[in-house]
VMD Tcl script that draws the C-alpha trace (Angstrom):
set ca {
  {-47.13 -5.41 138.94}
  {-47.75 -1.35 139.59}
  {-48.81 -1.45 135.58}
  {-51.29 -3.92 136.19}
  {-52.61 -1.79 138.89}
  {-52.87 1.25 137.21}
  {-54.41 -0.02 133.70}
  {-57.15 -1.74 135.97}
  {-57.72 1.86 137.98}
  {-58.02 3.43 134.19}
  {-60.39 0.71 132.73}
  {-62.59 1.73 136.30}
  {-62.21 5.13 135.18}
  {-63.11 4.50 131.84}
  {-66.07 2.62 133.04}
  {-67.20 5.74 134.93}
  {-66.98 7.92 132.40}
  {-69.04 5.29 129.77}
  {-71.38 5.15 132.48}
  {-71.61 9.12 133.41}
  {-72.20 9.91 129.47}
  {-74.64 6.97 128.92}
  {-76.80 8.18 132.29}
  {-76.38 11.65 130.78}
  {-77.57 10.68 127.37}
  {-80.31 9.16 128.55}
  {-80.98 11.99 130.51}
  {-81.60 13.97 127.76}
  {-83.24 11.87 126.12}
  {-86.29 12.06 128.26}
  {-85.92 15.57 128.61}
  {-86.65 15.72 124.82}
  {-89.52 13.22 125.14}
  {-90.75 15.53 127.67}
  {-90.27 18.39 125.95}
  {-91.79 16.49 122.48}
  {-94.96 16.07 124.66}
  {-94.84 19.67 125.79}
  {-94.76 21.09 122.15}
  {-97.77 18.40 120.87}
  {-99.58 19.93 123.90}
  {-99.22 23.61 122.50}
  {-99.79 22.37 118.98}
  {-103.33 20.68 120.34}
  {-104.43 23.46 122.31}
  {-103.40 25.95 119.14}
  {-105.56 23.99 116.86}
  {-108.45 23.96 119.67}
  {-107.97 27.51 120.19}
  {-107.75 28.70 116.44}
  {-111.26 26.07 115.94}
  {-112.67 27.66 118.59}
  {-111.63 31.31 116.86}
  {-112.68 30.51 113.42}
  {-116.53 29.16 115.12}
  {-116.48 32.56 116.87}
  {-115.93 34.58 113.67}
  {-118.67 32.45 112.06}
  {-121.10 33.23 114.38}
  {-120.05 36.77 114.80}
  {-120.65 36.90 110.98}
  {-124.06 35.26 110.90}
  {-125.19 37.41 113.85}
  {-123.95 40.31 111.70}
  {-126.28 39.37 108.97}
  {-129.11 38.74 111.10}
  {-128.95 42.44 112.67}
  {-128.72 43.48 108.84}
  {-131.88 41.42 108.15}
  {-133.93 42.55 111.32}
  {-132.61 46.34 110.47}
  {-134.29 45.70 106.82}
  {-137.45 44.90 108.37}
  {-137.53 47.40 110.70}
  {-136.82 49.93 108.19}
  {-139.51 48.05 105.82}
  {-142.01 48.06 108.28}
  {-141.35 51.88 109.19}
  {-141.94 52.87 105.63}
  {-145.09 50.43 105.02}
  {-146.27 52.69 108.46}
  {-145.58 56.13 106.60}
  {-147.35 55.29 103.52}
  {-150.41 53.95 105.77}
  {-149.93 57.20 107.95}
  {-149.78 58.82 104.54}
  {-152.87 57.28 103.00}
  {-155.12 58.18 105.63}
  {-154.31 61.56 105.53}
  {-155.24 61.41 101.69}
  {-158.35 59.44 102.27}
  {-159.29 62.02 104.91}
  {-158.59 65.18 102.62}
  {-160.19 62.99 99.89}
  {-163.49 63.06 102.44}
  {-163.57 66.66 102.72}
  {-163.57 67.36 99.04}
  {-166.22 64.63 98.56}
  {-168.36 66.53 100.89}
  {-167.68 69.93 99.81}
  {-168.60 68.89 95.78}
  {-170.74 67.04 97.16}
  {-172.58 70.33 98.36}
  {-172.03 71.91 95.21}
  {-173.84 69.34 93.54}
  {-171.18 68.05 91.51}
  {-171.25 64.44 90.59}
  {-168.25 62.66 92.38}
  {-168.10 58.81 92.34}
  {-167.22 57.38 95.98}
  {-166.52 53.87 95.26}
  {-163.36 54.25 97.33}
  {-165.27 54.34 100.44}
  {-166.96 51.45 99.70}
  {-164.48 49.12 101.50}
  {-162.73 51.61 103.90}
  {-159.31 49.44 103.26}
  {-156.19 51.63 102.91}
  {-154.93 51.63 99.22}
  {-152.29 49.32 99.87}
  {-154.93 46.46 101.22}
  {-157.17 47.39 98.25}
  {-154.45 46.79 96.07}
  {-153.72 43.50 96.85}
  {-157.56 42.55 96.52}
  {-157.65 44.37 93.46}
  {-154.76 42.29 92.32}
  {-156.29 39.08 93.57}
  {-159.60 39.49 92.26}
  {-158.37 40.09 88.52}
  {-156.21 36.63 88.98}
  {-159.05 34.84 90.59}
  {-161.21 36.26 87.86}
  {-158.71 34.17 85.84}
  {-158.53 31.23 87.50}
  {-162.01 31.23 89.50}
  {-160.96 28.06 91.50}
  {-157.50 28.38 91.94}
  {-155.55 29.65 94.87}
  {-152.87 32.43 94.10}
  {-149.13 31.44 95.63}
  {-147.91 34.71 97.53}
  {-145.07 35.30 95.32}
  {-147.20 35.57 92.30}
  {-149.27 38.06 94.29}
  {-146.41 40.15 95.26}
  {-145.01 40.08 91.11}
  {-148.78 41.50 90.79}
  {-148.23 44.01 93.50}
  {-144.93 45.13 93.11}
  {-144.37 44.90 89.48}
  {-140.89 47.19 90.04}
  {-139.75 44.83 92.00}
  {-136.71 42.65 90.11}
  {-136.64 39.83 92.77}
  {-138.96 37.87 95.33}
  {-136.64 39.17 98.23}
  {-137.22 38.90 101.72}
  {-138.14 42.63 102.51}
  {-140.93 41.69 99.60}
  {-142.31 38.39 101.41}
  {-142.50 40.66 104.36}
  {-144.79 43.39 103.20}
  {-146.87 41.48 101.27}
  {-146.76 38.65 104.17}
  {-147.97 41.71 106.58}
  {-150.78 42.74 104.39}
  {-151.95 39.67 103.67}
  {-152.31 38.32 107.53}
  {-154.05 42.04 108.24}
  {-157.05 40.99 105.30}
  {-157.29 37.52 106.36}
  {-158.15 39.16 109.91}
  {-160.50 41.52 108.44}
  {-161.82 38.55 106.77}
  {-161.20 39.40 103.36}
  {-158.91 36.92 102.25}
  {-158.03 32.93 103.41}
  {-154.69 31.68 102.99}
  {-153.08 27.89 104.08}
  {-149.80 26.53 103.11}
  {-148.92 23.69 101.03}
  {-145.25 22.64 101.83}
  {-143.18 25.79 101.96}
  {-145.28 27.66 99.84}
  {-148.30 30.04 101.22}
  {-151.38 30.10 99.03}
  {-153.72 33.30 99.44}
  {-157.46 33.49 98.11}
  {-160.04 36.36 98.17}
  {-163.27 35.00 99.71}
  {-166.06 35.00 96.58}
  {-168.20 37.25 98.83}
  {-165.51 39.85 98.28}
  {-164.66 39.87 94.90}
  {-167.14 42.11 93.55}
  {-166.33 45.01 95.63}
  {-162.99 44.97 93.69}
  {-163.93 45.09 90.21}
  {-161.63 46.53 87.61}
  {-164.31 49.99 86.87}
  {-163.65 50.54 90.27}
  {-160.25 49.52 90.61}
  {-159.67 52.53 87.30}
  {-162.68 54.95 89.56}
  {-160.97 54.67 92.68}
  {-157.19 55.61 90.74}
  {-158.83 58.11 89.28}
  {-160.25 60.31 92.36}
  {-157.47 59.73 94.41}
  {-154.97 61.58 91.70}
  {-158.23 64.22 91.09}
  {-157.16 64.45 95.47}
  {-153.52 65.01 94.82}
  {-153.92 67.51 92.80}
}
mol new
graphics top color blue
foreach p $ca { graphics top sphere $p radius 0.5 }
foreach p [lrange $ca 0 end-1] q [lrange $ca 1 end] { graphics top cylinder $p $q radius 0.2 }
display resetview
């Protein structure tokens, strides 16, 4: 009778003690499912957050390479400013020793005056005229101007496109030249009223004096 008793007071303990580690398994089993969620939370926001690095870097890089562009330019443009500064000063000296042969009766030719363009303007009509002399009705694409213009240069690059882009838009002002664009290509042409004060004699006259100034 008292055995019968006690085994059925240690099945209800058994019972407990199923039920205590089944609770507690369960238990930790949605601690890990909470804590699996937790760590696929970090892993999301480390992906975001190392996107979101790698797109920073990118732009910090192209920004980078625009400030090296602009800083080209600028540099570009400062040097195309010298040689202008530069020029005038020769054209002015070139003036004074025009007027002082001039009163010694020597004969000077002064077909540089005869546009009052700084060389580097004159060059590029010089340039253009011989092509167009060419190819009367054909428009000249600006790269194939520049090749003329800058025959040391070994690529089309950007600084290039620049000066002769700036040079370009300051004759088309003066009215020397027209220019339009077919697709991404700019065409340039010298106006036919123009082309004969840029012949070739005085193209080779104008070389000439200016050295003869140098000196």
């Amino acid at each position: 009778m008292l055995s019968w008793f006690f085994k059925r007071a240690e099945n209800k303990r058994v019972a407990e003690i199923e039920n205590s580690v089944k609770n507690s398994f369960q238990s930790m089993k949605a601690d890990m499912n909470h804590v699996g969620k937790w760590i696929n939370h970090f892993k999301e926001k480390h992906a975001l957050h190392e996107s979101n690095f790698q797109e920073i870097e990118l732009r910090m890089k192209e920004q980078r390479e625009e400030m090296q562009q602009l800083r080209e330019r600028i540099a570009l443009f400062d040097k195309i400013m010298g040689e202008n500064a530069l020029k005038v000063r020769v054209q002015s000296k070139g003036d004074e020793e025009t007027a002082q042969l001039s009163s010694e009766k020597e004969d000077l030719p002064t077909e540089e005056m005869s546009t009052g363009l700084p060389l580097g303007q004159q060059k590029v009509c010089t340039r253009l005229a011989a092509l167009q002399r060419e190819n009367p009705d054909k428009w000249i694409s600006l790269r194939d101007l520049a090749e003329e213009v800058y025959p040391e240069k070994e690529k089309y690059d950007d600084a290039t496109r620049s000066a002769i882009s700036q040079l370009v838009n300051i004759l088309v002002e003066e009215g020397y030249l027209a220019k339009k664009r077919v697709g991404k290509t700019m065409y340039v042409y010298l106006k036919k009223s123009k082309i004969s004060l840029f012949e070739e004699r005085k193209s080779s006259t104008i070389n000439k004096n200016i050295e003869k100034v140098k000196k």
